[in-house]
N, C-alpha and C positions, 0 to 999 in steps of 0.2 A: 354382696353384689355378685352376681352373674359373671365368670368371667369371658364367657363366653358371645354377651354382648360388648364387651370392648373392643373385641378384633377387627372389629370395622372401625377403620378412621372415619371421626366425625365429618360431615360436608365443610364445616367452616372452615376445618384445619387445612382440606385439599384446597377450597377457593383461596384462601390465604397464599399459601404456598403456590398457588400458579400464579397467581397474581405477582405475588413477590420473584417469580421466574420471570415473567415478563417485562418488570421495569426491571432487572439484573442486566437481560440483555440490550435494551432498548438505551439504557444510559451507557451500553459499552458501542453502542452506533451513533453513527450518522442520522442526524433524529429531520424530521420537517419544522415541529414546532419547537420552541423552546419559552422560558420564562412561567408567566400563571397558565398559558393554554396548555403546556405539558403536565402541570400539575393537577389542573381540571381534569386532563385525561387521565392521569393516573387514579383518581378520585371515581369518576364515574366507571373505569373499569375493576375498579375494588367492587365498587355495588354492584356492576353487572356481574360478578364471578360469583358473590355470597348466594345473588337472587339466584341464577341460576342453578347453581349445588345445590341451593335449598329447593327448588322444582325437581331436580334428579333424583335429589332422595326419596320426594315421597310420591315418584314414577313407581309403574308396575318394574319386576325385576326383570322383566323379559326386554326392555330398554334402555338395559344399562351398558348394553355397547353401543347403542347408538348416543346416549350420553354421554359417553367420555370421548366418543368421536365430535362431539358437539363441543364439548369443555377446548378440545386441539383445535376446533376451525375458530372457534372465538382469539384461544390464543394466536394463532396465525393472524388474523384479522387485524389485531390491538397492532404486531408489532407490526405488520407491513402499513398499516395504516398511520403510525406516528413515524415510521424510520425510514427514511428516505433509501431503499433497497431494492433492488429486482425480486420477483417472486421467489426465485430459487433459492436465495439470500436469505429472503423471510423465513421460507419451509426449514431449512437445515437450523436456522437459531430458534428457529417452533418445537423441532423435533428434540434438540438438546434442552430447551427449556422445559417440556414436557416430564423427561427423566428427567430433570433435576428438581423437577417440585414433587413430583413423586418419590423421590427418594428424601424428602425434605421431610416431609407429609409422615413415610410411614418410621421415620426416627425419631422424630420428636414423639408421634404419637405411641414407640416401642418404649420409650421412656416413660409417660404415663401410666401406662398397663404395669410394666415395672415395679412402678412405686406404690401402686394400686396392689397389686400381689404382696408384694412383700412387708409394707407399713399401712396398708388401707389407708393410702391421702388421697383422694379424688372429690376434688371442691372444682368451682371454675377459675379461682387465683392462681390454684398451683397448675392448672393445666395452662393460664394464658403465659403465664412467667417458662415453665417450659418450654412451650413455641414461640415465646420470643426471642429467649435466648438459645434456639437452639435455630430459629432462622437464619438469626442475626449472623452467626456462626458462619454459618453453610454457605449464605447463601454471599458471603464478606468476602470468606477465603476462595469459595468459585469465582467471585465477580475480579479479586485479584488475579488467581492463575487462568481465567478465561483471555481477560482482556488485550493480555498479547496476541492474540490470534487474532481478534476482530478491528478491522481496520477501519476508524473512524473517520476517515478522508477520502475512502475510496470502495470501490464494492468488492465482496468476498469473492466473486465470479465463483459460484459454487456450478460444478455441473449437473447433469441428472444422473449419473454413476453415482455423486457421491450422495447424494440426495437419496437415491435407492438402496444405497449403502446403510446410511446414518437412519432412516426408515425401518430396515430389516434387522437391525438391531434394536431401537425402540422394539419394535411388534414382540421381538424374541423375547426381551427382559420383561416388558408389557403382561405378555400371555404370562410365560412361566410365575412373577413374582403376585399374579391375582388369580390364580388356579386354582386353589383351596378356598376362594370364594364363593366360584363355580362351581365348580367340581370338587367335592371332598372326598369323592373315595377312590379316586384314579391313584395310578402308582406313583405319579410326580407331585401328587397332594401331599400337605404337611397335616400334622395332625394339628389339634385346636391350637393348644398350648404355643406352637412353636410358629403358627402362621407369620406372626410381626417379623420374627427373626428372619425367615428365609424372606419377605417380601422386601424387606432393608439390605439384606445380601442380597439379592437380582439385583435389584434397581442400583445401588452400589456400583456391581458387576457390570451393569450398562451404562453409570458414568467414566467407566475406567473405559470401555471401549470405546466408547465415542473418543475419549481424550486422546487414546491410541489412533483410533481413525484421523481426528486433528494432527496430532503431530506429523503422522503421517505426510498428508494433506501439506503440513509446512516447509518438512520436507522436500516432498514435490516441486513446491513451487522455490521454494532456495537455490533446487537444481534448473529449475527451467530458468528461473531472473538469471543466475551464475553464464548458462549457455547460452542465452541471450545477450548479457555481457561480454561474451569472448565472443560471439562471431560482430556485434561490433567494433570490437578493437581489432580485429582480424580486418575486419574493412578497412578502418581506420589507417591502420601497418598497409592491408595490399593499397589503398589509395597513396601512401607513402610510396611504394615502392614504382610504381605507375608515373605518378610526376618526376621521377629523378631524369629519367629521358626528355620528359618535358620541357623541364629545368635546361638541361644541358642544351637542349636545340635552341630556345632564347638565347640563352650566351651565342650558340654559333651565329645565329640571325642579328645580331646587335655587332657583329665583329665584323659582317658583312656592310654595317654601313658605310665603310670608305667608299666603296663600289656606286653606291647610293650615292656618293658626293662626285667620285670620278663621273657616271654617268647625267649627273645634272650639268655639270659644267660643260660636258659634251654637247647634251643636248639643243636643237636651234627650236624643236617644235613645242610652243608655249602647251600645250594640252599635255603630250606628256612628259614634259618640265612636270605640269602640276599633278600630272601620276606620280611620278618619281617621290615629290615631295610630300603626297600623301601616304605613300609608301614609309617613307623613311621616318614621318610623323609618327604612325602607326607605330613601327620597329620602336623608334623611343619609347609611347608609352610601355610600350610591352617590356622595355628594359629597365622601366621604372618599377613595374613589378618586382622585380628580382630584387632578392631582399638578401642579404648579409649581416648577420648576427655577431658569427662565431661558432655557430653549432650548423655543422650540416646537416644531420635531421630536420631540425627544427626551422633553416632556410629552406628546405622541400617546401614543407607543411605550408609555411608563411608565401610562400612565391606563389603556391598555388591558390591559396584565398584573395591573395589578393588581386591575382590573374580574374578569375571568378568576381571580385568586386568589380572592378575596374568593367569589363564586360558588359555587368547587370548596372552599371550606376552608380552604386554602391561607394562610400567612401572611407575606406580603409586607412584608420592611423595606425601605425605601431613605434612603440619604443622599445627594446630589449636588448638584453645582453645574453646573447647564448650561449656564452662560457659558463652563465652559472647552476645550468643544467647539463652540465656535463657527464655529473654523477646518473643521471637518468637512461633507465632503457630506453632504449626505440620506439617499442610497445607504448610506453605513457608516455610518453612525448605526444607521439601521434595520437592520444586517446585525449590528453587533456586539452592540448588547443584543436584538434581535429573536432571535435567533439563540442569544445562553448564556442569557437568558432562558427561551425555549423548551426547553431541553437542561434547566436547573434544573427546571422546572415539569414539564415527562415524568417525571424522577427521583423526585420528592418525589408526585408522586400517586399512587404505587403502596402507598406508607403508609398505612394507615388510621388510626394513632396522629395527632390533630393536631398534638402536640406534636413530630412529627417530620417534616411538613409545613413547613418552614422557608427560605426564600431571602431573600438578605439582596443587596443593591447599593451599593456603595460607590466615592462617585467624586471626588478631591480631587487638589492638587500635592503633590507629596514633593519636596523636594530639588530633582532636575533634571529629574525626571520628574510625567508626568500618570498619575495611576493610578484605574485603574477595574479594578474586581472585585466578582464574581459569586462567591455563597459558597452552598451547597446541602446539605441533610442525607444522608447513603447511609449503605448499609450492605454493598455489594456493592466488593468488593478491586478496586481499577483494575490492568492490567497494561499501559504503555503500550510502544507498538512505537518503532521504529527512527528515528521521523518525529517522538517524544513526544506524539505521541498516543494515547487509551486505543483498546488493541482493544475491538473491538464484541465483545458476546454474542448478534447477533441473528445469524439464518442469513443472509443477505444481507448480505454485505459488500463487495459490490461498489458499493452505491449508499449506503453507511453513512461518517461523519466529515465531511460537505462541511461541516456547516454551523460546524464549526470550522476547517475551513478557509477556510471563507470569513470567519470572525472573525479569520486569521490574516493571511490577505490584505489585510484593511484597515486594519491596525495597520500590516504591513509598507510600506504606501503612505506612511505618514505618518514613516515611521523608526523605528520602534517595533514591537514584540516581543509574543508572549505564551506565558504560562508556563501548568502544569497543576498543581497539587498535591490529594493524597488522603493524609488524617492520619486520626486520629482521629474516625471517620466524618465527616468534612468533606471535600468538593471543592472546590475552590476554583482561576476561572477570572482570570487577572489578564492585563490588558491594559498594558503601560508604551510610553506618546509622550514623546521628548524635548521637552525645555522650550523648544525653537526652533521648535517647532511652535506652540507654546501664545502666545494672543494677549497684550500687553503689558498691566498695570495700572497 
């Protein structure tokens, strides 16, 4: 046999292999359909990929880059058309799947040639058993170290940097590793023999940087969610620090009410008698606000939501003891109830019903554990993603959940955990610190 006709990977092997790049990424997303419709897609996009290689191949050669620009817009097609993604989302998991079936494609098939040269076995059994198990392979251990990166509950928000990024390296590993197919006597040409090897080392070469570009990428964004977290808790802490004046002028106005009482008794004229007394009404509830724990941070934080409820309608219960975060910074103090606070009180003001206007706080030892929970009315079904977190409903979800994460954060500082639960319209946010945390009594 010719060895010279093996150096081309067969069409089947490349349709195979894109195909099998395409459902790789497709099941690491956020899909539209799911069940038999998903698998009918994956069915009729196997036969579209065969049909069409097999039309490529036996194209004049002079359309063979317009062919493998055709084989990418199909792939793009399949996955934005089954994966619930923005375009840009589709292009960048297009662009990686592309190099990875191509790097799929020319290893198994360097293995062939292989065994072909050195023991003369080239049947169609031993060629299908080699790309099975060398897919199987590739494309297992990709689908494991990808899928941390793709996030099944929410969109990759890829930009067009990184798009033109992860593009201009495809093109570079692209051209270089199918140049000797083109062109064989340029100086970056391989000689016959040695094509499979260098076209397995680029495309290789252009899985590592794409992965490099990802981690990147992951990076980035670890540092923007991180900075995003601190200038909330920074909010959090200066709104802290903001209410303690506020705080203190309640007490002064609540210590004024003698005055309130000397001046009613004074007064002969019934109107403003009933000024006075609306006055001094007023002053009470406002001094029902003010709340007493045990922990003065944490009476800031509370006087001020509740000030804030009371205001809006809003029906605020609390029960705690603020002694038992004693051990705690200022910083998580203010992040953890500032923070599901704020999340309850958005929730429940969209109620017009008072009666469903409700948040409740509750913070005591159990057992081994310190528990604190935040308990809120809804009526809207939580769907929580992969992180247990609920997805957002707002269109921006790029800058949507920090400030649960930054309640998760600060639990996790201390050893401690927090859970999400939605029942019977109830949400309910619960924070648990081991009891080695918690100060002695």
């Amino acid at each position: 046999m010719n060895i010279a006709n093996l150096m081309d990977t067969p069409r089947i092997c490349t349709a195979i292999a894109e195909w099998a790049a395409c459902v790789s990424y497709i099941m690491m997303m956020r899909r539209k359909i799911s069940g038999i419709k998903l698998y009918s897609a994956f069915a009729g996009m196997l036969l579209w990929f065969v049909l069409y290689q097999h039309l490529a191949g036996i194209a004049p050669l002079f359309l063979w880059i317009p062919g493998m620009l055709g084989a990418i817009t199909c792939m793009y097609l399949f996955i934005f058309r089954v994966c619930d993604v923005t375009p840009q989302d589709a292009g960048f998991c297009c662009i990686r799947a592309f190099v990875l079936a191509e790097f799929a494609a020319s290893l198994q098939w360097q293995l062939n040639v292989w065994l072909v040269v050195h023991f003369q076995l080239y049947n169609f059994f031993i060629t299908a058993a080699i790309m099975t198990a060398v897919y199987l392979a590739v494309y297992i251990v990709y689908w494991l170290l990808e899928r941390e990166h793709i996030p099944q509950d929410e969109n990759m928000n890829v930009g067009n940097k990184e798009l033109v990024g992860a593009a201009t390296i495809v093109l570079a590993a692209f051209t270089i590793s199918n140049l000797s197919f083109i062109m064989p006597d340029t100086p970056f040409s391989s000689a016959t023999s040695s094509i499979l090897y260098v076209r397995t080392l680029v495309d290789f070469g252009g899985l590592v940087m794409l992965a490099a570009q990802m981690e990147k990428r992951e990076e980035l964004r670890m540092r923007g969610e991180n900075q995003i977290m601190n200038v909330m808790l920074q909010r959090q802490y200066d709104q802290y620090r903001m209410s303690i004046d506020n705080v203190e002028l309640l007490r002064r106005e609540f210590h004024d009410l003698k005055h309130y009482m000397i001046a009613i008794r004074a007064e002969e004229d019934p109107e403003k008698r009933n000024q006075y007394l609306e006055e001094m009404e007023q002053a009470i509830l406002t001094q029902e606000a003010l709340t007493n724990t045990g922990n003065r941070v944490l009476d800031v934080v509370l006087t001020t939501k509740s000030t804030y409820c009371s205001q809006k309608g809003i029906t605020f219960t609390c029960m705690a003891d603020g002694s038992l975060i004693s051990f705690m910074h200022v910083k998580d103090i203010c992040s953890i109830f500032g923070n599901a606070l704020d999340n309850a009180i958005e929730c429940v003001s969209q109620f017009e019903d008072p009666e469903k206007r409700l948040v409740t706080l509750s913070m005591f030892r159990k057992n081994q554990f310190l528990m604190i929970q935040f308990e809120n009315y809804t009526e809207t079904p939580l769907e929580f993603n992969s992180g247990r977190l609920p997805r957002t409903t707002k269109g921006n979800t790029q800058y949507h959940g920090y400030g649960l994460k930054s309640i998760q954060a600060a639990a996790q500082k201390y050893g401690g955990s927090m859970t999400l639960q939605s029942k019977d319209n109830w949400f309910t946010l619960s924070v648990l610190i081991p009891v080695e945390c918690l100060p002695e009594k």
